[in-house]
C-alpha positions in Angstrom: 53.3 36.5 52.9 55.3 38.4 54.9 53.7 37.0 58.3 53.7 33.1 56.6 55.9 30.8 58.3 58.5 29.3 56.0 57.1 25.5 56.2 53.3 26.9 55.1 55.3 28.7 52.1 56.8 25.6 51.2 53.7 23.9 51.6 51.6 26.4 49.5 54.6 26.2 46.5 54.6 22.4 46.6 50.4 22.4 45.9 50.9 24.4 42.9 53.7 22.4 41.4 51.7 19.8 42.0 48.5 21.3 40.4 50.2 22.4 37.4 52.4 18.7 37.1 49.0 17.3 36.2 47.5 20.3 34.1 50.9 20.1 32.3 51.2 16.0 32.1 47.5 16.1 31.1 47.9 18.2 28.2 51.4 16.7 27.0 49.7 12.8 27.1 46.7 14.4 25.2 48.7 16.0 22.4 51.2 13.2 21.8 47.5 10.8 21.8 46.5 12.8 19.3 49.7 13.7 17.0 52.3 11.2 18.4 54.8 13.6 15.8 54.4 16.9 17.8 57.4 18.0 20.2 56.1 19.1 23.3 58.2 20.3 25.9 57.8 19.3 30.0 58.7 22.1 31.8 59.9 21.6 35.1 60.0 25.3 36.6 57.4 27.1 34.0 53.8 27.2 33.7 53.8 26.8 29.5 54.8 24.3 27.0 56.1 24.6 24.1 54.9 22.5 21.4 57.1 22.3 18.0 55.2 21.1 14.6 58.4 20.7 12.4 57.7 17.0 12.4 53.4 17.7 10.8 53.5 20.4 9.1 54.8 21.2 5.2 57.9 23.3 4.8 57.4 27.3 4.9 55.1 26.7 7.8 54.4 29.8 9.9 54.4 30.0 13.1 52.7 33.5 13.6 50.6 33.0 10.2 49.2 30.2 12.7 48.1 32.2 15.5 47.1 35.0 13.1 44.4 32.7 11.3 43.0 31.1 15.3 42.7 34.8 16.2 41.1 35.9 13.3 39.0 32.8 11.5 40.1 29.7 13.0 37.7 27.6 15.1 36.8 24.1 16.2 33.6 22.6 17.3 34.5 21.2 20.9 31.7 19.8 23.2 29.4 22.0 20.3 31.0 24.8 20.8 33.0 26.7 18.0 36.5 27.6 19.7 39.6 29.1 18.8 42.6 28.5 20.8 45.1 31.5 21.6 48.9 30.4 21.7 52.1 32.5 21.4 54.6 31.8 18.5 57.7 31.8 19.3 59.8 33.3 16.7 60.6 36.3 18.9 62.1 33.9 21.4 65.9 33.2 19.3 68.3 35.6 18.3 69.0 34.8 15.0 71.5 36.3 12.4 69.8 38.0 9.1 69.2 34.6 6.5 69.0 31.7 9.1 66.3 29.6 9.9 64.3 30.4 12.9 63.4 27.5 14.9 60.7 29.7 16.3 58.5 29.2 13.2 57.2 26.1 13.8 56.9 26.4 17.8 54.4 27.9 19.8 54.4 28.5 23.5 50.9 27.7 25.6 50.3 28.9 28.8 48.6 27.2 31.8 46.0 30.0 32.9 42.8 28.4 32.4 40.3 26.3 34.3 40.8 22.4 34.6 37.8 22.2 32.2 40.0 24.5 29.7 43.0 23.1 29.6 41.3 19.5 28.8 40.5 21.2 25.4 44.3 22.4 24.5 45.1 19.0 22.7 41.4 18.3 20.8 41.2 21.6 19.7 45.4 22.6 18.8 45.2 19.8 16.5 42.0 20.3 15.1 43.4 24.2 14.1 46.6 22.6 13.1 44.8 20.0 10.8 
């Protein structure tokens, strides 16, 4: 990079934010079609978003039970294939004080660092886990 000019930087930065925009936009309109009561963030500067449950799932939902079961048992049949989807909670992510709720329990963070093809699936196949 060192021997890029400083217009073909700018140039290379701007196709990836504009790659990622519609990864990111496509996977936000697909889990809102889906669960209109999920929160899901739009990230600006990151390459994840964070999608929050509160709103569809019962109380004493876990976050990392969550994951634990798509890593372990969970699947899917998407395009007749079973699937499991692997997302990171995010109840490491607030610092808390000992007896308060964490707001990480019912938020998981997904990152954009699959193929096109992949990412279409994050929505089908999030809320077929969560269901």
């Amino acid at each position: 990079m060192a021997h890029e000019t400083a217009e073909d930087i700018h140039a290379w930065t701007k196709g990836l934010k504009e790659y990622y925009k519609k990864e990111i936009f496509s996977v936000y309109n697909g889990l809102k079609e889906l669960e209109p009561g999920l929160i899901v963030s739009s990230p600006d500067a990151s390459i994840y978003t964070v999608i929050d449950v509160r709103n569809v799932v019962k109380p004493g939902f876990d976050a990392t039970e969550f994951v634990l079961y798509c890593a372990g048992e969970g699947s899917a049949n998407i395009n007749g294939v079973e699937t499991t989807l692997l997302v990171a909670p995010m109840t490491g992510f607030y610092d808390i004080e000992a007896g308060e709720e964490n707001p990480g329990s019912t938020q998981f963070r997904v990152s954009f660092v699959e193929t096109p093809d992949k990412l279409a699936q994050i929505p089908e196949l999030f809320v077929k886990l969560l269901r």
